[in-house]
The first five atom37 places (N, CA, C, CB, O) and aatype in JSON, in Angstrom:
{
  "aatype": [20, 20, 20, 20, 20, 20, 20, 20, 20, 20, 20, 20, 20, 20, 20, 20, 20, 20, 20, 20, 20, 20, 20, 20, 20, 20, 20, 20, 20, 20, 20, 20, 20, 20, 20, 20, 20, 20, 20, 20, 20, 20, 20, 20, 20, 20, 20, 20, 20, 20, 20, 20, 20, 20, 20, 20, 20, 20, 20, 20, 20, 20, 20, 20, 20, 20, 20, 20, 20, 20, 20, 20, 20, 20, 20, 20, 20, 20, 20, 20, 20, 20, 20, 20, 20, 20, 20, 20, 20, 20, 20, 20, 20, 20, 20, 20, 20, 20, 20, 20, 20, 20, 20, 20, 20, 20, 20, 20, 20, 20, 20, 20, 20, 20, 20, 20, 20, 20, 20, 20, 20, 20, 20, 20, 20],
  "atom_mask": [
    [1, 1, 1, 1, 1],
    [1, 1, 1, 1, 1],
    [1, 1, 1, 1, 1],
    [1, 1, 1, 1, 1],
    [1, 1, 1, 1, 1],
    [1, 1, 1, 1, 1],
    [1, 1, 1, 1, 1],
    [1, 1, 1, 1, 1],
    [1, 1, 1, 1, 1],
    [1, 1, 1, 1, 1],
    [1, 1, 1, 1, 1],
    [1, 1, 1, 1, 1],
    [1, 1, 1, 1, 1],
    [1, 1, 1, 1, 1],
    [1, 1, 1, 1, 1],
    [1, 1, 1, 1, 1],
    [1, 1, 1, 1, 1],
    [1, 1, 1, 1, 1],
    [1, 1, 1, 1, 1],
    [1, 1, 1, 1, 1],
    [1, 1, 1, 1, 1],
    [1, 1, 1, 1, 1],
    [1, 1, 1, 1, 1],
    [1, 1, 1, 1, 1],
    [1, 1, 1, 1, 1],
    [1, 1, 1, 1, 1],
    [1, 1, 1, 1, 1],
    [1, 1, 1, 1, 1],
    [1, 1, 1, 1, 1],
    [1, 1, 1, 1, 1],
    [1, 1, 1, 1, 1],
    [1, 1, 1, 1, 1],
    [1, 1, 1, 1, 1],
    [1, 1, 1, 1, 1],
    [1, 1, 1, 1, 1],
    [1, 1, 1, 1, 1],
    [1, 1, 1, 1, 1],
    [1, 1, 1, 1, 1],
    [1, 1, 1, 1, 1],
    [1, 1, 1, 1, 1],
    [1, 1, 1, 1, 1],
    [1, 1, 1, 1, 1],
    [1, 1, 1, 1, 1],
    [1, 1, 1, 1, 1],
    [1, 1, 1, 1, 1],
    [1, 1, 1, 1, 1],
    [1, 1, 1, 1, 1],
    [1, 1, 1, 1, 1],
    [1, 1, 1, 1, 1],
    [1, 1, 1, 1, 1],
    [1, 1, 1, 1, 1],
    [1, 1, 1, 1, 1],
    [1, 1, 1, 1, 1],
    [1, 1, 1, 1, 1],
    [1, 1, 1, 1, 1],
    [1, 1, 1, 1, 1],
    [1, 1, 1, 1, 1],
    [1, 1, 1, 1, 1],
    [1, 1, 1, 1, 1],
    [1, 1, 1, 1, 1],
    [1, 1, 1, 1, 1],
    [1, 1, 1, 1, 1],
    [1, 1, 1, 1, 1],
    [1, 1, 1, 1, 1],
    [1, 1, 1, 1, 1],
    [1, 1, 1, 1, 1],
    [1, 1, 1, 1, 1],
    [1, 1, 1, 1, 1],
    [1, 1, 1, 1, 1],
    [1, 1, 1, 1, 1],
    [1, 1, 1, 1, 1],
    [1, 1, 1, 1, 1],
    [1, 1, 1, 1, 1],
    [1, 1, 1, 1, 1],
    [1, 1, 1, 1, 1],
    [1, 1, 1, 1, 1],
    [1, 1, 1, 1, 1],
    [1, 1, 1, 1, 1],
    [1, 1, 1, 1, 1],
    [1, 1, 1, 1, 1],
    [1, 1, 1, 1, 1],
    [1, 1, 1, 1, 1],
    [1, 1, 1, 1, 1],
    [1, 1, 1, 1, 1],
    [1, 1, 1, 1, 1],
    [1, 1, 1, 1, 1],
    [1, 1, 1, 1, 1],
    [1, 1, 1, 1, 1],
    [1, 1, 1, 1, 1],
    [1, 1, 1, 1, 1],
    [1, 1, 1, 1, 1],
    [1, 1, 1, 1, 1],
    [1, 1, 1, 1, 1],
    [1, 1, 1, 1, 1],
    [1, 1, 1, 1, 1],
    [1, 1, 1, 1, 1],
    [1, 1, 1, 1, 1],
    [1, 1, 1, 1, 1],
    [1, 1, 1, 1, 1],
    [1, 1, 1, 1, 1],
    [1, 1, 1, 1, 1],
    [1, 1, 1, 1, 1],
    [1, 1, 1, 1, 1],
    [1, 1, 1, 1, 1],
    [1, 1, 1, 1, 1],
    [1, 1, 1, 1, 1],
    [1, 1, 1, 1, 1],
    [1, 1, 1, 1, 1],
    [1, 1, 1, 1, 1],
    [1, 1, 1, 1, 1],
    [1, 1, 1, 1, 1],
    [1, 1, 1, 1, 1],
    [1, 1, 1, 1, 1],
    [1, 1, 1, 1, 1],
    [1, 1, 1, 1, 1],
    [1, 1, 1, 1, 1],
    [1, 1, 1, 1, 1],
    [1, 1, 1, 1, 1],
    [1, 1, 1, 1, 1],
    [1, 1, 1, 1, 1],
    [1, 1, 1, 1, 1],
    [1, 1, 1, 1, 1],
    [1, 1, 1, 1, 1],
    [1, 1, 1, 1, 1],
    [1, 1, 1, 1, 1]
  ],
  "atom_positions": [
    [[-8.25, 10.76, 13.47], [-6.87, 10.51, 13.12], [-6.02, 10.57, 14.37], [-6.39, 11.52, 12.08], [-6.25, 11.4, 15.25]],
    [[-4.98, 9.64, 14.47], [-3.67, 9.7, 15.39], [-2.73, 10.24, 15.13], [-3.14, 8.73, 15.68], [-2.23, 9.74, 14.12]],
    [[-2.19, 11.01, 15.5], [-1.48, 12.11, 14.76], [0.32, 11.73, 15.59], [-2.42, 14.06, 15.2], [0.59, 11.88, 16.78]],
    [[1.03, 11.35, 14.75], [2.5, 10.77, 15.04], [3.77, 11.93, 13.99], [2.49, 8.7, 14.35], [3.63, 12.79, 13.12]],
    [[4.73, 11.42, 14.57], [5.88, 12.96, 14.36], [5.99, 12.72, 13.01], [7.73, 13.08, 15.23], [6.38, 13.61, 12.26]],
    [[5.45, 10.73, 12.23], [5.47, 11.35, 10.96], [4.59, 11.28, 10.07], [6.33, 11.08, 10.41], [4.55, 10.96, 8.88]],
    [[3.7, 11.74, 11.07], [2.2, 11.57, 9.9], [0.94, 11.13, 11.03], [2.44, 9.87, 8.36], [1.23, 11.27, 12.22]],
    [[-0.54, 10.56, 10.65], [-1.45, 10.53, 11.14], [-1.7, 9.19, 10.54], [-2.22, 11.63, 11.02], [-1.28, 8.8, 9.45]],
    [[-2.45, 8.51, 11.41], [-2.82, 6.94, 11.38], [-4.49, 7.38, 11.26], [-2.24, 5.81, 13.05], [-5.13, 8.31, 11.75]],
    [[-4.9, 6.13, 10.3], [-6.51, 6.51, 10.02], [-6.76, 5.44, 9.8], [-7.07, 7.47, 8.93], [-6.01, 4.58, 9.34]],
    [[-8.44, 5.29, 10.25], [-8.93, 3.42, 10.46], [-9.34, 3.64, 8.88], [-10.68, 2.73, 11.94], [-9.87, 4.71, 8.58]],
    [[-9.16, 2.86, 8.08], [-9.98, 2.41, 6.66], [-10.92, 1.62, 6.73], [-9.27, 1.77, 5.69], [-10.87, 0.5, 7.24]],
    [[-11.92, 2.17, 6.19], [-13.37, 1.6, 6.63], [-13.31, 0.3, 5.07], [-15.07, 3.29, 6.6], [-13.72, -0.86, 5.14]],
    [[-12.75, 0.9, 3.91], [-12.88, 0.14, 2.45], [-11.66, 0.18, 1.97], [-13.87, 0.76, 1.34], [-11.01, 1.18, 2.27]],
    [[-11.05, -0.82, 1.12], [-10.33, -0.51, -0.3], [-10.52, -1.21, -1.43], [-9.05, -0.58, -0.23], [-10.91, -2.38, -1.5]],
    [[-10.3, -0.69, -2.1], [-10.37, -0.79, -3.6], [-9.17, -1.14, -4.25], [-10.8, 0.42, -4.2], [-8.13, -0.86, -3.64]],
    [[-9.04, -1.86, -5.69], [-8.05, -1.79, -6.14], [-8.41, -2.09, -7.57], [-7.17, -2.52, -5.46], [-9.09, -3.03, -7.97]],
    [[-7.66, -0.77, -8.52], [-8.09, -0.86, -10.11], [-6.8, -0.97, -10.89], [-8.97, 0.53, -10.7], [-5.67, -1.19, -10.43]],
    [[-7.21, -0.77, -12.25], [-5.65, -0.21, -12.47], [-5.64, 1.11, -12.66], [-4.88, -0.77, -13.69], [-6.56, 1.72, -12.11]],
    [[-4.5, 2.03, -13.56], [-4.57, 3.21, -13.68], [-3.44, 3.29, -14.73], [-4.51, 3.97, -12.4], [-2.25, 3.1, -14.48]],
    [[-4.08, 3.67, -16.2], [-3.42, 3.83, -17.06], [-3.33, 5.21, -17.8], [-3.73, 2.93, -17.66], [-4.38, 5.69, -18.23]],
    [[-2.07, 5.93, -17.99], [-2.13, 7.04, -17.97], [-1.05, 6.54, -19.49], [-1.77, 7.99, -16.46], [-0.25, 5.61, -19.56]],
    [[-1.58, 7.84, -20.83], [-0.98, 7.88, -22.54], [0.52, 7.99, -21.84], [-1.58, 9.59, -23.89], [0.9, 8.8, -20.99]],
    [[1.12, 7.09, -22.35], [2.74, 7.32, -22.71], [3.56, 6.57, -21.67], [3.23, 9.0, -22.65], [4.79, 6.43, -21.73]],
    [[2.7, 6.06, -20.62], [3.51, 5.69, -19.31], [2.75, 4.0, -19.17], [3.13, 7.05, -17.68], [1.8, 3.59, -19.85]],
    [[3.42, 3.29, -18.18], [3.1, 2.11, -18.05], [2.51, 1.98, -17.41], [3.67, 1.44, -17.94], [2.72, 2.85, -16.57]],
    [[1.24, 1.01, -16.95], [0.22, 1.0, -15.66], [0.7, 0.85, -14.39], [-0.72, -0.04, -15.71], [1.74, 0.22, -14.21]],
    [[0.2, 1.25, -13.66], [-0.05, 1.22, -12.02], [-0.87, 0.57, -11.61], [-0.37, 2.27, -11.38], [-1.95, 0.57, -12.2]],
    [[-0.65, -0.34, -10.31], [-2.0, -0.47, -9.19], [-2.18, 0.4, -8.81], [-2.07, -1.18, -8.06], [-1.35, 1.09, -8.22]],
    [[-3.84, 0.8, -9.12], [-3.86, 1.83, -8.1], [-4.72, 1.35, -7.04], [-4.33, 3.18, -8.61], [-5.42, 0.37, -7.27]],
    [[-4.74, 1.95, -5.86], [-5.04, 1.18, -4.51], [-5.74, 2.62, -4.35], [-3.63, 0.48, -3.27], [-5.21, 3.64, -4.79]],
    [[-7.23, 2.61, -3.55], [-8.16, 3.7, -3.03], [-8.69, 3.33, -1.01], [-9.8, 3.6, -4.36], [-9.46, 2.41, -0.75]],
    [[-8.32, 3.88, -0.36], [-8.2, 3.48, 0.72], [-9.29, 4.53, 1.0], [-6.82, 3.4, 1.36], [-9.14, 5.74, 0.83]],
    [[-10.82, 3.68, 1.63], [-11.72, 4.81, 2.18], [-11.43, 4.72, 3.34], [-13.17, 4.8, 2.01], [-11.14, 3.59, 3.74]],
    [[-11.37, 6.37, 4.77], [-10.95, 6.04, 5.6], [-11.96, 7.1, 6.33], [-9.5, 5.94, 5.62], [-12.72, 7.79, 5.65]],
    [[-11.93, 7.17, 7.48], [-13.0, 8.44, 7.96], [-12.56, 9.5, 8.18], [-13.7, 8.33, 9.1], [-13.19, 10.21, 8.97]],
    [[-11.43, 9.96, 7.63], [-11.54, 11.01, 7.34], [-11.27, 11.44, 5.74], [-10.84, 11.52, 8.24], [-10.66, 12.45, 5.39]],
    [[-11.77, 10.62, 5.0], [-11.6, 10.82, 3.6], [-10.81, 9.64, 2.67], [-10.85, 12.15, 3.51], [-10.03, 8.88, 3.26]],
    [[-10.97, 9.52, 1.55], [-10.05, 9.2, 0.53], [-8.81, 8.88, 0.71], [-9.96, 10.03, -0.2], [-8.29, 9.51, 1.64]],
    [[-8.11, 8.1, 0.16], [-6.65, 8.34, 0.1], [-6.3, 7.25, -1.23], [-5.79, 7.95, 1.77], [-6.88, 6.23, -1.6]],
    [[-5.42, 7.76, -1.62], [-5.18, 7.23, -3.17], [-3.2, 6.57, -3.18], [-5.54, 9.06, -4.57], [-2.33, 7.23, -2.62]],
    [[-2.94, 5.44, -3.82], [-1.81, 5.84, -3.97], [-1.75, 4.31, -4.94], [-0.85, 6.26, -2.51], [-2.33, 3.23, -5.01]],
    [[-0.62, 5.06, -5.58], [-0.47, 4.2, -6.91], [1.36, 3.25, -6.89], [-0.63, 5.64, -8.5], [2.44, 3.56, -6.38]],
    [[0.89, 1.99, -7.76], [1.64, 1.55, -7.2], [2.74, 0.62, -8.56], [0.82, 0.85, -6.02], [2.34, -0.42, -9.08]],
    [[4.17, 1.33, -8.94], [4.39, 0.99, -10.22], [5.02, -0.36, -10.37], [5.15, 1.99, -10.81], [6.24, -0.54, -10.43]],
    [[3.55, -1.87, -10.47], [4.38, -3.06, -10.35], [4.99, -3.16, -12.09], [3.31, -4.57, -9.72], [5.73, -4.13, -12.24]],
    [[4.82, -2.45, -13.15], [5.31, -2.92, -14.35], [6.5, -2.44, -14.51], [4.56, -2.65, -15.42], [7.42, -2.89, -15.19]],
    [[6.45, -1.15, -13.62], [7.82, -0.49, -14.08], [8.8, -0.95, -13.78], [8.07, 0.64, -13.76], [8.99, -1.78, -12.9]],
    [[10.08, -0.14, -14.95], [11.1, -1.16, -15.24], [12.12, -1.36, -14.52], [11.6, -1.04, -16.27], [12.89, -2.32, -14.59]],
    [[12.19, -0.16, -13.59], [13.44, 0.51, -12.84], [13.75, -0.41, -11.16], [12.94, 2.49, -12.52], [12.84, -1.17, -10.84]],
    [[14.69, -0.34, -10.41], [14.94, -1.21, -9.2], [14.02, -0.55, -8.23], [16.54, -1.26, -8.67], [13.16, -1.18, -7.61]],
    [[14.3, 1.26, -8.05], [13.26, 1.87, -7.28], [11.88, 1.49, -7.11], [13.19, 2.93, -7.66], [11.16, 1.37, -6.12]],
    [[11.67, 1.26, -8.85], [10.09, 0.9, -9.17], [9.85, -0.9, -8.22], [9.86, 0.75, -11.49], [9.15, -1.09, -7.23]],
    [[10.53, -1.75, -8.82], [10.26, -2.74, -8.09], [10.65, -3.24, -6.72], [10.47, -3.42, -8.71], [10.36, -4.33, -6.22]],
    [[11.73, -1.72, -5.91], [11.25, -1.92, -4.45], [10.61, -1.51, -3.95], [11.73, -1.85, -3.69], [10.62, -1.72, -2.74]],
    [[9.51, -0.58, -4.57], [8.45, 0.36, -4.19], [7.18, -1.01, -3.97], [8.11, 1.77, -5.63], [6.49, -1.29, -2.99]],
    [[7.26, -1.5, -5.05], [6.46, -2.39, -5.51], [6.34, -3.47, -4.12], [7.09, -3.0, -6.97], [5.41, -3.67, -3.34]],
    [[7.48, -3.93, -4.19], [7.36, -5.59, -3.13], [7.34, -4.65, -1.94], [9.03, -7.12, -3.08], [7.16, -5.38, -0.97]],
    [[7.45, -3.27, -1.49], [7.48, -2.65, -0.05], [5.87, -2.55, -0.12], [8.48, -1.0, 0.23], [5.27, -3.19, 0.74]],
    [[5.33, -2.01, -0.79], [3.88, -1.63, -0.69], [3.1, -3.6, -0.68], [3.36, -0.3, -2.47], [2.29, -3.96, 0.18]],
    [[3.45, -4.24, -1.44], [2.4, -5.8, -1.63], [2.81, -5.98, -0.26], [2.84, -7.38, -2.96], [1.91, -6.11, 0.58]],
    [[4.36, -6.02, 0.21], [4.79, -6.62, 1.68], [3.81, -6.17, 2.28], [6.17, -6.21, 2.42], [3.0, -6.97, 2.75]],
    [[3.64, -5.01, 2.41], [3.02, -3.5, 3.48], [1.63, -4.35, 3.85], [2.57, -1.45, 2.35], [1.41, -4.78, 4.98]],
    [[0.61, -4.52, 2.57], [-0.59, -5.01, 2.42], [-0.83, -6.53, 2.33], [-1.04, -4.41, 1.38], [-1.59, -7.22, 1.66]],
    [[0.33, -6.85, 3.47], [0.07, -7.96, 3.7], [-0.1, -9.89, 2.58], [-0.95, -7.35, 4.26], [-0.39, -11.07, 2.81]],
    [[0.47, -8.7, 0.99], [0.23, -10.05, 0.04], [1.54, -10.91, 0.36], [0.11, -9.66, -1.83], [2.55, -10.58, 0.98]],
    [[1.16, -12.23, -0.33], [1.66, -13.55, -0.47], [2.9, -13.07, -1.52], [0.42, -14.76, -1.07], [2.87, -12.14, -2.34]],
    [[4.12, -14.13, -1.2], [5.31, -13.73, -2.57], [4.99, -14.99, -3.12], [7.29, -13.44, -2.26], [4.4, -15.97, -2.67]],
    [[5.66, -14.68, -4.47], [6.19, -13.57, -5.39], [5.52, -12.45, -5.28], [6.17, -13.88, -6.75], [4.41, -12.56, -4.76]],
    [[5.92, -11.2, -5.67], [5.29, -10.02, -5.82], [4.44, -10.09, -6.88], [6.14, -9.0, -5.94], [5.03, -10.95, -7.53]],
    [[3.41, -9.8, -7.59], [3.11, -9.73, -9.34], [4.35, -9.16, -9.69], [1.71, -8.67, -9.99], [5.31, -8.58, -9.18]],
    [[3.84, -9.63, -11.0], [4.92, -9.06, -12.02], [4.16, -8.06, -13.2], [5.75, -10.48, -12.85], [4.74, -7.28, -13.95]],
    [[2.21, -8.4, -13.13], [1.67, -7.53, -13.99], [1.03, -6.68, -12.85], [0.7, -8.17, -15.15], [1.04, -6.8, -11.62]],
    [[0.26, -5.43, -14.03], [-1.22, -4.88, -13.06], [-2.22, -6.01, -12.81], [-2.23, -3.6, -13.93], [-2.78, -6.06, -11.72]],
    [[-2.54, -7.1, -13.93], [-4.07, -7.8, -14.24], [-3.6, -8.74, -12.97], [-4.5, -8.73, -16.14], [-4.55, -9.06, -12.27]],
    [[-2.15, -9.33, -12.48], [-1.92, -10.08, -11.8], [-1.94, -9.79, -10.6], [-1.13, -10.49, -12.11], [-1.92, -10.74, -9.82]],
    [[-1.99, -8.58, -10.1], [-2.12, -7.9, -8.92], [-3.76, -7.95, -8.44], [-1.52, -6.41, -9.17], [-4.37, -8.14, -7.39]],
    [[-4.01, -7.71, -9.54], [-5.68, -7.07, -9.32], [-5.82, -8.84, -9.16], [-6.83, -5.88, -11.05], [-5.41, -9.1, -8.03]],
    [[-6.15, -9.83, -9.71], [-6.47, -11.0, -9.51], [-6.03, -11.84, -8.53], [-6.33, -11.44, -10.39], [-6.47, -12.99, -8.51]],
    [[-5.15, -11.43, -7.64], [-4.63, -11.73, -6.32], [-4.65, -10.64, -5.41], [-3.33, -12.18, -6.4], [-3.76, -10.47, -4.58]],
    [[-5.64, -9.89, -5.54], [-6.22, -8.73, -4.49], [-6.95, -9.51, -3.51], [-7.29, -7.52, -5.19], [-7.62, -8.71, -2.86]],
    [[-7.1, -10.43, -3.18], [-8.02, -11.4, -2.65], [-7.11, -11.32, -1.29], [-8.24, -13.0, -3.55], [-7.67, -11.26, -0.19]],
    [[-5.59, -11.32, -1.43], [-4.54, -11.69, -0.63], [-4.26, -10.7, 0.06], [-3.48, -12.15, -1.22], [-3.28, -10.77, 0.81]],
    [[-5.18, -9.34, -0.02], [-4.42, -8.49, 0.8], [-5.64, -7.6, 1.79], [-3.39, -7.47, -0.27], [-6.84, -7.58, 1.5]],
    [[-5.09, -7.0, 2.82], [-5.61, -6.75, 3.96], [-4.41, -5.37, 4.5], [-5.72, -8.31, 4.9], [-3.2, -5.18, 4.44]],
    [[-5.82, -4.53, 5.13], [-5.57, -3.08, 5.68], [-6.06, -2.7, 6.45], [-5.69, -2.2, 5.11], [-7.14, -2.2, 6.14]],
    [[-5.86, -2.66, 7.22], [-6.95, -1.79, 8.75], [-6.44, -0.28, 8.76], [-6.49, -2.56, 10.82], [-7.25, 0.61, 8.49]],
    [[-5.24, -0.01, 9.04], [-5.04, 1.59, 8.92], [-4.12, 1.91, 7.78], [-4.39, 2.25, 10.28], [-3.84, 1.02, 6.97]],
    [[-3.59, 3.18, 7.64], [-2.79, 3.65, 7.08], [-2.39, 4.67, 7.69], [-3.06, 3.78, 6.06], [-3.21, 5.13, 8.48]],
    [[-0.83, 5.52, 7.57], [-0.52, 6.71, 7.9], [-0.17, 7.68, 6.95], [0.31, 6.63, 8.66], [0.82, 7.61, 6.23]],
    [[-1.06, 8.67, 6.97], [-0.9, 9.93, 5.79], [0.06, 11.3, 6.31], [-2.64, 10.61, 5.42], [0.18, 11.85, 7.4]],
    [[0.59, 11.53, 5.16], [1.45, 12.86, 5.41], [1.27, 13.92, 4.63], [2.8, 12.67, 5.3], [1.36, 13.9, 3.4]],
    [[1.05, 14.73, 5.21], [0.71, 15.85, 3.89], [1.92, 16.49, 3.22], [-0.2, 17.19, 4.41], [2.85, 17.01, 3.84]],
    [[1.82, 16.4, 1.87], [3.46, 16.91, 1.07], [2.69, 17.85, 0.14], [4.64, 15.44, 0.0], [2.24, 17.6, -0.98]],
    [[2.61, 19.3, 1.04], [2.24, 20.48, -0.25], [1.29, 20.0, -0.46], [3.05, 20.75, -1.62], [1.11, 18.97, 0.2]],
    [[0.21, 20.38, -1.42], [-1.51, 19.79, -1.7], [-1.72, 18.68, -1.55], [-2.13, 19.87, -2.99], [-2.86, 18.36, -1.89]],
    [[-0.9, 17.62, -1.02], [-1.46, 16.35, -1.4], [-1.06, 15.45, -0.25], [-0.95, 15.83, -2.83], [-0.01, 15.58, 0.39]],
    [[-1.99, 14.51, -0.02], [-1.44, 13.37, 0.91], [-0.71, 12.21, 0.7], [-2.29, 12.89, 1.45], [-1.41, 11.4, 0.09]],
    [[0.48, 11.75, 0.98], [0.77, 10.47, 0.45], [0.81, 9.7, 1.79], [2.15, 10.4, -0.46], [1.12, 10.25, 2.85]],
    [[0.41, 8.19, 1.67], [0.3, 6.95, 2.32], [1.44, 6.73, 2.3], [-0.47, 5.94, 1.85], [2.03, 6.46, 1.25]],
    [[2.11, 6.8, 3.64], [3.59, 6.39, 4.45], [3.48, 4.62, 4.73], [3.73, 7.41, 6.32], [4.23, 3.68, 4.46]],
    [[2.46, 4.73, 5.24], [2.7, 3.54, 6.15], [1.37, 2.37, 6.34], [3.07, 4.23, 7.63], [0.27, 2.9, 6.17]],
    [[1.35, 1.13, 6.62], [-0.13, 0.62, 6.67], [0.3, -0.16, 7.38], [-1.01, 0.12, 5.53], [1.49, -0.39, 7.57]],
    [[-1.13, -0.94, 8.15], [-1.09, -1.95, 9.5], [-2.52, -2.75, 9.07], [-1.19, -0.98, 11.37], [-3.71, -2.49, 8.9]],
    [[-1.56, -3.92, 9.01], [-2.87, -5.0, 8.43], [-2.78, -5.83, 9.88], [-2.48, -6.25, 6.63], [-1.86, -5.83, 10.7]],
    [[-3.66, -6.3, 9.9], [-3.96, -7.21, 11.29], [-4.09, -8.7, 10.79], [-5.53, -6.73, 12.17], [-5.24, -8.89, 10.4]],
    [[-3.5, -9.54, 10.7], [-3.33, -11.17, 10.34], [-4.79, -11.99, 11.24], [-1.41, -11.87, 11.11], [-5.54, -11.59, 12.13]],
    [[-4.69, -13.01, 10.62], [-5.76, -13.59, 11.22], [-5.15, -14.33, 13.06], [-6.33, -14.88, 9.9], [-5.66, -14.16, 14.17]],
    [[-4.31, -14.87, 12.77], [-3.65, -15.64, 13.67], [-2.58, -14.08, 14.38], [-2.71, -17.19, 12.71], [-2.43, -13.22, 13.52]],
    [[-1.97, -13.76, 15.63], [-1.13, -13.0, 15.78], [-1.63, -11.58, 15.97], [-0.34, -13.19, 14.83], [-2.67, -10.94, 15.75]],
    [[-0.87, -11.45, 16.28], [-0.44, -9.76, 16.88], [-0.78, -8.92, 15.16], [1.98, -9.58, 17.59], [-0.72, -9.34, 14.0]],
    [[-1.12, -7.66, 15.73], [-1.02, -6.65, 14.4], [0.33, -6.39, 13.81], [-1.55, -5.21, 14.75], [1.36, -6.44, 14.48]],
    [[0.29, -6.15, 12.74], [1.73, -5.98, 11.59], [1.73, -4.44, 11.65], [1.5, -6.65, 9.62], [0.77, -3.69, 11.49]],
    [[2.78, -4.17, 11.87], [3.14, -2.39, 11.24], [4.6, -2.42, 10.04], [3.81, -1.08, 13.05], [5.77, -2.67, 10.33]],
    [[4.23, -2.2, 9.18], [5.3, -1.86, 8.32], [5.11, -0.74, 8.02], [5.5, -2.56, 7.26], [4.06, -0.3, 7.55]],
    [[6.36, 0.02, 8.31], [6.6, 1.58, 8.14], [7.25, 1.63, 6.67], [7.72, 2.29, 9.43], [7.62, 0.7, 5.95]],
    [[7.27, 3.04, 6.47], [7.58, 3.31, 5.16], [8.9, 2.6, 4.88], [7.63, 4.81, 4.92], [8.92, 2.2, 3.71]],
    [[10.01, 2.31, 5.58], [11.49, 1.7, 5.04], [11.05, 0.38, 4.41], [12.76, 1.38, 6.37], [11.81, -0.18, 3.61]],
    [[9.64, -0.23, 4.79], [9.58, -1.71, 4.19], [9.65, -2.56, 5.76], [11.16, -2.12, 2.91], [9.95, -2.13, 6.87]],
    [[9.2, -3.98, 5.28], [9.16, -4.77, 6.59], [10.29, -4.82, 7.79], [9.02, -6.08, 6.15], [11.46, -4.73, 7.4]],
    [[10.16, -4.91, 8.59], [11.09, -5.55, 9.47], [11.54, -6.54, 9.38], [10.84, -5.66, 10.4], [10.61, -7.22, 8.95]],
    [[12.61, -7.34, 9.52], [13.47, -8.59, 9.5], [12.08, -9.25, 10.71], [15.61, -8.34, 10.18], [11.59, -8.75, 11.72]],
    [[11.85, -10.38, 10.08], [11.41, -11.7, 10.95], [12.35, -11.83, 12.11], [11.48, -13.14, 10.07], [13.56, -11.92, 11.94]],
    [[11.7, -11.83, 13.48], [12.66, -12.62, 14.68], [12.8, -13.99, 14.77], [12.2, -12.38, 16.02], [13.27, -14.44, 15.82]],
    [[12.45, -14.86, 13.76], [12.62, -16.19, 13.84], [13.4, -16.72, 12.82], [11.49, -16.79, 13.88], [13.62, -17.93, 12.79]]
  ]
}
């Protein structure tokens, strides 16, 4: 791990992506990032109804490099998982648990992408 003032950068060797349906609440992507130094999990609420929920949503698809529109379902996410790409992530530890700040997908064409937790950067062009 690279260890930065806000968090630690880790190469991801795998990811995964399922859904995650929990009684009473609406589904999540959930996204499983294997990395070498472990696991990392983080869920992602594209159904939910709220503005938070759907800028969480297009910050994390931006993050991982997918194509817009954002989905609008889980089944639609998972079936356009094809579109997305991760080389690292940055974890922070909050009390028992780690949450995924940040990810860096590397494009085919170009320089590596970093989108930090605020969401993308404005395009210079």
């Amino acid at each position: 791990m690279t260890h930065t003032e806000s968090g630690e950068w880790v190469r991801v060797l795998d990811v995964t992506f399922g859904r995650h349906d929990k009684p009473g609440r609406l589904p999540c992507l959930r996204v499983e990032y294997s990395t070498e130094s472990g696991m990392f999990r983080d869920y992602v609420p594209i159904e939910h109804n709220t503005q938070h929920a759907a800028a969480i949503s297009a910050k994390v698809w931006c993050q991982l490099d997918g194509d817009q529109p954002v989905p609008a379902t889980v089944d639609e996410a998972l079936s356009r998982s094809g579109e997305l790409t991760v080389k690292e992530i940055e974890v922070c530890k909050t009390g028992r648990f780690w949450t995924v700040t940040a990810r860096r997908c590397y494009r085919l064409l170009g320089p590596p992408v970093t989108y930090w937790a605020h969401g993308p950067p404005r395009p210079m062009w």
